[in-house]
C-alpha positions as CSV (number, residue, x, y, z in Angstrom):
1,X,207.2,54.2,169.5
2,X,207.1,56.2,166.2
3,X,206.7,59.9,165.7
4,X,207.2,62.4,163.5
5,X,206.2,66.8,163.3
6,X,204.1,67.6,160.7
7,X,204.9,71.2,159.5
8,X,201.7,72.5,159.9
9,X,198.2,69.8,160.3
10,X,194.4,69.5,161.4
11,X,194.3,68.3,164.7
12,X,190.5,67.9,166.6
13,X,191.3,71.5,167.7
14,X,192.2,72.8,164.3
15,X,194.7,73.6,162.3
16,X,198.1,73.8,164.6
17,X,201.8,74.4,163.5
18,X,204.3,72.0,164.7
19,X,202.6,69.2,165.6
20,X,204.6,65.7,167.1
21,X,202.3,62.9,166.5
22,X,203.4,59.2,168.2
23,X,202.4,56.2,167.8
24,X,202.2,52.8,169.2
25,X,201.3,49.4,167.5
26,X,199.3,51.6,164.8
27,X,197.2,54.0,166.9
28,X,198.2,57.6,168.2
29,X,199.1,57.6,171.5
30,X,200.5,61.2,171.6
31,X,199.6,65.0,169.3
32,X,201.6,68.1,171.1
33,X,201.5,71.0,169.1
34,X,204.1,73.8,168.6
35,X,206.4,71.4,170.3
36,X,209.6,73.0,171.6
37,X,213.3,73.6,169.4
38,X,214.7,70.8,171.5
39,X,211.9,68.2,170.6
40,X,212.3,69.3,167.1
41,X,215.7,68.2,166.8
42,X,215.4,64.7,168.3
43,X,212.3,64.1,166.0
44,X,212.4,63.6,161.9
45,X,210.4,67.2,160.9
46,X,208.1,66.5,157.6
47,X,207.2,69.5,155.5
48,X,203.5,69.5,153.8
49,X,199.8,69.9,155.8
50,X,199.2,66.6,157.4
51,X,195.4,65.4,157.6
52,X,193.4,62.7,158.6
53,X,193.2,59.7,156.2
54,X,189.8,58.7,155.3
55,X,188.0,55.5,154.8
56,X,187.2,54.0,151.5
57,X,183.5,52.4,153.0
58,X,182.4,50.3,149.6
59,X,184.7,48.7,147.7
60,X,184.8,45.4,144.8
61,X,188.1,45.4,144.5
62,X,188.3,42.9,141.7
63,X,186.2,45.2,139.5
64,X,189.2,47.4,139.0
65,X,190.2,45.1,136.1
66,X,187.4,45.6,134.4
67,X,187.3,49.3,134.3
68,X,187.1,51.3,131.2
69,X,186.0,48.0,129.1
70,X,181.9,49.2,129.1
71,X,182.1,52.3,127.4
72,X,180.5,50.8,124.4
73,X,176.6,50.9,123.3
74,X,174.9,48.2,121.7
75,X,173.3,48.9,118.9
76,X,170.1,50.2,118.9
77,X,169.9,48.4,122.5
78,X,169.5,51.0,126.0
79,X,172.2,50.7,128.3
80,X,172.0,50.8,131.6
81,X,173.2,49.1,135.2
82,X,171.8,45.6,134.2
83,X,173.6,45.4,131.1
84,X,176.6,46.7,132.8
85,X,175.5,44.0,135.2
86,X,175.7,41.1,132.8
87,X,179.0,42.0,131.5
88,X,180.9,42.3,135.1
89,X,179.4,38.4,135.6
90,X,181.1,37.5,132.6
91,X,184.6,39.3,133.8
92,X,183.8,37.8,137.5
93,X,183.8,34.3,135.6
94,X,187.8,34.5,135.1
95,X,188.6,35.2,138.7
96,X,190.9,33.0,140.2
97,X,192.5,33.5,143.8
98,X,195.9,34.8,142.2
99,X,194.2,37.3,139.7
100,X,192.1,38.3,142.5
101,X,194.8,39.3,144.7
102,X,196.6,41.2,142.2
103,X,194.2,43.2,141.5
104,X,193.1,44.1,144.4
105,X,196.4,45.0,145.3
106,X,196.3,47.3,142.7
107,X,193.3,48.8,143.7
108,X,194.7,49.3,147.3
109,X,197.8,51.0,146.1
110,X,195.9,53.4,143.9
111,X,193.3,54.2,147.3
112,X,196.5,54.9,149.1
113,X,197.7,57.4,146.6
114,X,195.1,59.2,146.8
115,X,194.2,59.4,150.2
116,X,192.3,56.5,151.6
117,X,193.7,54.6,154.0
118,X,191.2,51.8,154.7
119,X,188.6,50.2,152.7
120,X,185.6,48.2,153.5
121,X,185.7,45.1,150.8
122,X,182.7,44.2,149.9
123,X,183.5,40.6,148.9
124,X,180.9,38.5,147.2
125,X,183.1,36.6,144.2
126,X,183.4,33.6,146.7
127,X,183.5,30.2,144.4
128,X,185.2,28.0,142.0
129,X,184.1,28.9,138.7
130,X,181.7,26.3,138.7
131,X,179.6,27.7,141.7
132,X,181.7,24.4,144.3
133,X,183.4,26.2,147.6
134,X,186.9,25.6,147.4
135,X,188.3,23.2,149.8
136,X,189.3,26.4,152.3
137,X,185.9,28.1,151.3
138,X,186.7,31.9,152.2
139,X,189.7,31.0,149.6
140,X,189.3,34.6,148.3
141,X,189.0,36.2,151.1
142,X,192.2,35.2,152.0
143,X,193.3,36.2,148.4
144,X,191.8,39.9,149.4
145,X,193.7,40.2,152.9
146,X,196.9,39.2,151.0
147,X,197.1,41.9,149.0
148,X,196.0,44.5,152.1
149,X,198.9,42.7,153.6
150,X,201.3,43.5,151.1
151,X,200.0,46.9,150.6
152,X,198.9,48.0,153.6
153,X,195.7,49.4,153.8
154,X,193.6,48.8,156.8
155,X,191.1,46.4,155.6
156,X,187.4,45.9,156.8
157,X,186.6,42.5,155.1
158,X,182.7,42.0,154.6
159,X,181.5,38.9,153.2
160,X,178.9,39.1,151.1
161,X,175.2,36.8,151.6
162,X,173.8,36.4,148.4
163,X,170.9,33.3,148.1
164,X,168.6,34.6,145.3
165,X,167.9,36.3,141.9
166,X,165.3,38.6,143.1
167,X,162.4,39.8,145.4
168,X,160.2,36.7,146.0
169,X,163.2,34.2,146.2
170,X,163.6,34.0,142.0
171,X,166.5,31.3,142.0
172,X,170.3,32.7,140.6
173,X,171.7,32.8,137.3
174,X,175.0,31.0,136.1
175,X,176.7,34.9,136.3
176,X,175.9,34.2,140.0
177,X,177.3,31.2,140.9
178,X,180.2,32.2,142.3
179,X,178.4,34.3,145.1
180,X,175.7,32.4,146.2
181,X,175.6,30.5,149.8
182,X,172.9,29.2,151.7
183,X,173.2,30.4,155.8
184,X,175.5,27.0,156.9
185,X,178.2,27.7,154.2
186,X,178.1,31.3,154.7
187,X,179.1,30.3,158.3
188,X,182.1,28.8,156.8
189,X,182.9,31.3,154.6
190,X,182.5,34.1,157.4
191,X,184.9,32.0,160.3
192,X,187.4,31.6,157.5
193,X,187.6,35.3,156.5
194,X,187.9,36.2,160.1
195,X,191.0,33.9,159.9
196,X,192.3,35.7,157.0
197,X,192.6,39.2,158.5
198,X,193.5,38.4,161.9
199,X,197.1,38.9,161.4
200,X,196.4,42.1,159.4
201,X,196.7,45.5,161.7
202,X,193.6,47.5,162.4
203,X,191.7,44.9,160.3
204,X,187.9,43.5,161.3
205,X,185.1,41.7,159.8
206,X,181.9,42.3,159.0
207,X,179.2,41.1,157.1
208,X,177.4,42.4,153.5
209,X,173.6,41.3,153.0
210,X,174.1,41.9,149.4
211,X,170.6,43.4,148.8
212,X,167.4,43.3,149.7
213,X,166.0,41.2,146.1
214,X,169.0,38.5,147.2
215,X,168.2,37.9,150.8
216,X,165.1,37.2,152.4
217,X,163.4,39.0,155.8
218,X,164.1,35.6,157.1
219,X,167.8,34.9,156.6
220,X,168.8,39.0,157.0
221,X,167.1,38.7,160.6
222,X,169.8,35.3,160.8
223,X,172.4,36.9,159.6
224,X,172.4,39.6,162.4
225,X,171.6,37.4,165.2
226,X,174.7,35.0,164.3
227,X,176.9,38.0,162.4
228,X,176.1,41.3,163.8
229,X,178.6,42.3,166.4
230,X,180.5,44.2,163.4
231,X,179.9,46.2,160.7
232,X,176.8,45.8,158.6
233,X,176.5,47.1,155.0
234,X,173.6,46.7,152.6
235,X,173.0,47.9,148.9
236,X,169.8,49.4,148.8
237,X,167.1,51.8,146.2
238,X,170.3,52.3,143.8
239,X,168.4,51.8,141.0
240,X,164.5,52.9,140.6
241,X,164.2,49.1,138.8
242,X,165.2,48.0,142.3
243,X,162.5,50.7,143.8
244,X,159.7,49.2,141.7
245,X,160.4,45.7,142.1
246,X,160.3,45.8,146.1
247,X,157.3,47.9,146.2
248,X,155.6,45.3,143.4
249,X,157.0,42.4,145.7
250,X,156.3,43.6,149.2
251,X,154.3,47.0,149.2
252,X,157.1,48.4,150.7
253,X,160.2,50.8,148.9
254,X,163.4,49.0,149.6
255,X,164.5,51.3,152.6
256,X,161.6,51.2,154.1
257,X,161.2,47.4,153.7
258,X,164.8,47.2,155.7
259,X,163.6,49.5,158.4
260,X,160.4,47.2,159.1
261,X,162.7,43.7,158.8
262,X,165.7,44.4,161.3
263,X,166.7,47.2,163.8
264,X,168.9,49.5,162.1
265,X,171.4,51.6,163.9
266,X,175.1,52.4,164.1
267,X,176.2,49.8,162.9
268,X,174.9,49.8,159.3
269,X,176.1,51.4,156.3
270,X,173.2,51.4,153.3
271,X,175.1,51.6,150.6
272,X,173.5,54.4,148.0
273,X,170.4,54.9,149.0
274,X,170.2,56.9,146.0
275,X,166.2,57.0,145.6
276,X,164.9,57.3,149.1
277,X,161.6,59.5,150.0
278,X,161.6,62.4,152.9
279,X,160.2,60.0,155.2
280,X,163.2,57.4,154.7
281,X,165.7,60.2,154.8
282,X,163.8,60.7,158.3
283,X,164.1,57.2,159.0
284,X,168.0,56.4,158.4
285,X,169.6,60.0,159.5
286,X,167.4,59.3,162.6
287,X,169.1,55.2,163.1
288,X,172.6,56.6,163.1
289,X,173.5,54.5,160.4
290,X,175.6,55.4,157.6
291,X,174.7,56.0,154.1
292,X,177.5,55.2,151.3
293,X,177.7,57.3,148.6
294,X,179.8,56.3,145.5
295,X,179.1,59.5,143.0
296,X,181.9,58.2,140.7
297,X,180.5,54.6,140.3
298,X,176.7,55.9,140.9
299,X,177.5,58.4,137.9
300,X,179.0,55.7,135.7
301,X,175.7,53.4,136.1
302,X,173.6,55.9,135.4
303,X,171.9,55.4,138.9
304,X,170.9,58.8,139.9
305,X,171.8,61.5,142.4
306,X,171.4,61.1,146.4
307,X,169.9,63.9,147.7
308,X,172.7,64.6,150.1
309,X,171.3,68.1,150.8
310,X,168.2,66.9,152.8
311,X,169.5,64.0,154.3
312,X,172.5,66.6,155.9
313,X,170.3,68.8,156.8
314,X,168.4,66.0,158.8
315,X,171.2,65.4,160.4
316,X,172.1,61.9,158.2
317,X,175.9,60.4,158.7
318,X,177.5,59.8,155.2
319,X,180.9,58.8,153.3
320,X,182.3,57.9,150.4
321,X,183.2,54.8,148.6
322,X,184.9,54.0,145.3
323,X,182.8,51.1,144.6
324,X,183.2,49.7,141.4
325,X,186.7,51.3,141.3
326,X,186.3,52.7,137.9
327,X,188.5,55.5,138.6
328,X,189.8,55.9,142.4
329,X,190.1,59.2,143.7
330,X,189.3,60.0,146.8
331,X,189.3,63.8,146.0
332,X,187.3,63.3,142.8
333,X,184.5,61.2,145.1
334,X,184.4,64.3,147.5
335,X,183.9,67.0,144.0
336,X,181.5,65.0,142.5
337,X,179.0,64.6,145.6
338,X,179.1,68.4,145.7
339,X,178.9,69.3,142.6
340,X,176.2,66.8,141.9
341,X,173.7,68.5,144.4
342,X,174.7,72.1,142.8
343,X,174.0,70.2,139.1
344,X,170.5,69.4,140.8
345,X,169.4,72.9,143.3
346,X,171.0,75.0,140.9
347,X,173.1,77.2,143.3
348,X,176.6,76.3,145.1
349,X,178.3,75.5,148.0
350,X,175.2,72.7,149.0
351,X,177.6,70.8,151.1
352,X,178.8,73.6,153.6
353,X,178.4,73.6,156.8
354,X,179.7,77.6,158.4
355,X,182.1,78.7,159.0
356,X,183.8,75.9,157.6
357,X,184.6,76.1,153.8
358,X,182.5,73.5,151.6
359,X,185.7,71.2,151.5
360,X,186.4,71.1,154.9
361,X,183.6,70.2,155.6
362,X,182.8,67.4,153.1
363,X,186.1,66.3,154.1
364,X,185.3,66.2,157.8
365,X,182.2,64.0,157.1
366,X,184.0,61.8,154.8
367,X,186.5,61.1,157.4
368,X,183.8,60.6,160.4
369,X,181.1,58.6,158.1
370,X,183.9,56.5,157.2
371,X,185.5,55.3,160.2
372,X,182.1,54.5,161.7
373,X,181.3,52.2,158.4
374,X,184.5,50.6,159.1
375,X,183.6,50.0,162.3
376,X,186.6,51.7,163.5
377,X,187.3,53.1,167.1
378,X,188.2,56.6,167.0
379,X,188.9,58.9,163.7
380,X,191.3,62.1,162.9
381,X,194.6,63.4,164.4
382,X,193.6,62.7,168.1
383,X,194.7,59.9,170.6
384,X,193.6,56.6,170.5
385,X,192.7,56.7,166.6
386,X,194.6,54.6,164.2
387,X,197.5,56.0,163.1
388,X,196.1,57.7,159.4
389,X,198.2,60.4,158.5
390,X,198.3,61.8,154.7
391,X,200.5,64.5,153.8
392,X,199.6,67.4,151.1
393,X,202.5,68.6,149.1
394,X,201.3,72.3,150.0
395,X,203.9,73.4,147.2
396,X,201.6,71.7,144.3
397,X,200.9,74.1,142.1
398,X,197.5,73.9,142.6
399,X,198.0,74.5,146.4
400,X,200.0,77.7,146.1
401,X,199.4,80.5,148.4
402,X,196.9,78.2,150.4
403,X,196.3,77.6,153.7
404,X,194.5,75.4,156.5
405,X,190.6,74.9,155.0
406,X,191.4,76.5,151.7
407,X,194.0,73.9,151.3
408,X,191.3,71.1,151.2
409,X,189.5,73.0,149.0
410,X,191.8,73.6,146.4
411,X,192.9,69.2,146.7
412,X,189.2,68.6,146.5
413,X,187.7,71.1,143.5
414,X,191.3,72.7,141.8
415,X,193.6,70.1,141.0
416,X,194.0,68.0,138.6
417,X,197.1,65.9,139.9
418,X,197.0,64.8,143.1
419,X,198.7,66.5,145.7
420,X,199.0,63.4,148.6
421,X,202.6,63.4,149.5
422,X,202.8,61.0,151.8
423,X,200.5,58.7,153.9
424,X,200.7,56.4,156.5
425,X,197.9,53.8,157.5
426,X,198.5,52.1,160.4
427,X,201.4,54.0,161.7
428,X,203.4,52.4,158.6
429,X,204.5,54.5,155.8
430,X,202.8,53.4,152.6
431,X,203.3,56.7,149.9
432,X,206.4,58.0,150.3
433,X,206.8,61.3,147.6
434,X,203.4,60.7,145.9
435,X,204.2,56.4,144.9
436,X,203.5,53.8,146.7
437,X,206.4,51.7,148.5
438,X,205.1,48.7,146.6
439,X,204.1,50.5,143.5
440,X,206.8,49.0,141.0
441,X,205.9,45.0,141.9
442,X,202.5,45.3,142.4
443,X,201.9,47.4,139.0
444,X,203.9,44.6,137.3
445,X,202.1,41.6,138.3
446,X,198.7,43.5,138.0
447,X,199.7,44.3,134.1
448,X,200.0,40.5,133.5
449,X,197.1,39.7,134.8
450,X,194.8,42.4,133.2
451,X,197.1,41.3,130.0
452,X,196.0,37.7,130.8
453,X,192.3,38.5,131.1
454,X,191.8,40.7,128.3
455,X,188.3,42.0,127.3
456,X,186.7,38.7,129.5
């Protein structure tokens, strides 16, 4: 067994001074507050506000390399998510199994810093360069659950389907290749990532239908009957182009569309959702699913804003996902779904739910939304939850003179540095004074690689 007190954290009852968490093989199997002097001198005491970690529900990790190399306009040409597009296929081209796990490692130590603690890969660059399966076919999946081995972070591995170009079965492009599987070889590729998480702790597998405009009514209906005992994640209406096209191709929009194919319910995660009407809103809060939202990424593409407002108030699950891992901050996710609905309705605070402050409570439904698209039993401070502890320096100077809720606040909308102290995922200790345990090796290899790869 391990345990520690927390100075002061947010348990299921609330914020609660010295509070002994233990934990066995990763999950919490005890949370005592105000625990007594003698417990508190058999016990290591850590200073700080100790929270919930929360779950990072749409991830490509291997995208991280590429950030910051779009930020350039064509001339006289629009820019937009399908030139962005093209360019990604081009950097997805020079993925090997080693760069691949590099870079995601990378990625996973920067989620840990600031505050995630498991992700939800969404992992469709599958092939040789050439579009062949390697001879072990889920070769870099097992490239992904290396580096969630060496970093840590609980890892929901989701194997992307991907057999066409778009709606009406167009065929793939050669920036495709590399993803594309017809339903036998996606069998392989699915057994063999469930081999390559099975020694990981609080790891599963799952499945990712890329999108409606790359698989078919018939093979998403196939997919669940062989796949679906785990988590389910879709892209969906993140781009009107996408809207257009489904409605052209099946008289349906996108949502919609997945509504009338397959039975939607807990556990799917539609990943943006971005331009959905009232009467899909309806739909999906009313399925129990989960919708993704990625505000940092959706922002960066240009896609649009969700209107989080209206699905909340119809009582819609949500979390938050860093995507195309531009920039990863969990905190910066959380302020830029807010403020994007106070950008739109003019008027603040959109997110709140009384009496709870607006960051407590996007951070609660963060936290909730999260673990479900992770398919993950139990969430927060509480027994039988995994073992997902971060720790807020609550001596940042952006967190001085705070407290309990305003203490989430002030991480989420006031600073500019990050304030996560330490975290745990798992039950093991991954940050330990703001840097990850691994951060030195895994920030070397990660620099020769990106060094390798260049502008590609």
């Amino acid at each position: 067994m391990d345990r520690a007190i927390f100075e002061r954290a947010l348990t299921p009852e609330g914020w609660r001074d010295e509070v002994l968490v233990a934990w066995v093989d990763g999950r919490i199997v005890e949370v005592t507050a105000r625990v007594d002097a003698m417990r508190r001198r058999e016990v290591p005491r850590i200073a700080g506000a100790a929270i919930p970690g929360i779950g990072n529900l749409h991830s490509h990790a291997f995208q991280r390399g590429f950030a910051g190399l779009t930020e350039r306009r064509g001339e006289g040409a629009a820019d937009h998510f399908w030139t962005w597009r093209d360019a990604m296929y081009r950097f997805a081209a020079a993925m090997t199994p080693a760069r691949l796990e590099a870079i995601a490692a990378m990625a996973q130590v920067e989620m840990l810093e600031s505050g995630f603690t498991g992700v939800a890969e969404f992992h469709y660059v599958h092939h040789a360069p050439d579009g062949r399966p390697y001879d072990e076919p889920a070769e870099m999946a097992f490239a992904v659950a290396a580096a969630a081995a060496e970093t840590g972070i609980g890892l929901t591995l989701l194997p992307v389907f991907y057999a066409h170009g778009g709606f009406g079965d167009r065929p793939t492009g050669p920036g495709q290749r590399r993803f594309v599987s017809d339903l036998d070889l996606f069998a392989r590729l699915h057994e063999g990532a469930g081999r390559a998480v099975a020694g990981l702790p609080a790891a599963r597998i799952g499945i990712a239908p890329h999108s409606l405009r790359a698989v078919n009514g018939a093979e998403l209906a196939e997919l669940v009957r062989r796949h679906g005992d785990g988590p389910i994640h879709i892209h969906i209406a993140e781009q009107v182009a996408e809207v257009e096209d489904c409605l052209a191709a099946t008289g349906a929009r996108p949502v919609d569309r997945l509504f009338d194919l397959v039975a939607v319910d807990r556990r799917w995660c539609l990943v943006h959702a971005t331009h959905v009407t009232a009467a899909e809103i309806a739909r999906t809060a009313g399925s129990g699913a989960v919708v993704g939202l990625c505000p940092i990424t959706e922002g960066d593409l240009g896609d649009g804003i969700f209107p989080a407002v209206a699905f909340q108030e119809a009582g819609g699950r949500w979390g938050i996902g860093s995507d195309s891992n531009v920039l990863i901050s969990a905190a910066q996710e959380l302020r830029l779904l807010e403020q994007s609905q106070r950008f739109v309705d003019r008027a603040r605070n959109r997110l709140a739910r009384p009496p709870r402050s607006t960051g407590r409570a996007i951070f609660d439904a963060a936290v909730a939304g999260g673990a479900q698209a992770l398919g993950r039993d139990g969430h927060g401070l509480a027994v039988g939850a995994p073992a997902d502890l971060v720790v807020l320096d609550v001596d940042h100077a952006a967190l001085a003179g705070r407290r309990d809720d305003a203490l989430l606040d002030a991480w989420i909308f006031a600073a500019a540095s990050s304030p996560v102290r330490h975290v745990w995922a798992a039950g093991r200790q991954v940050v330990a004074d703001g840097r990850h345990v691994a951060r030195d090796r895994v920030e070397t290899t990660f620099r020769r690689v990106v060094g390798e790869l260049g502008e590609a």
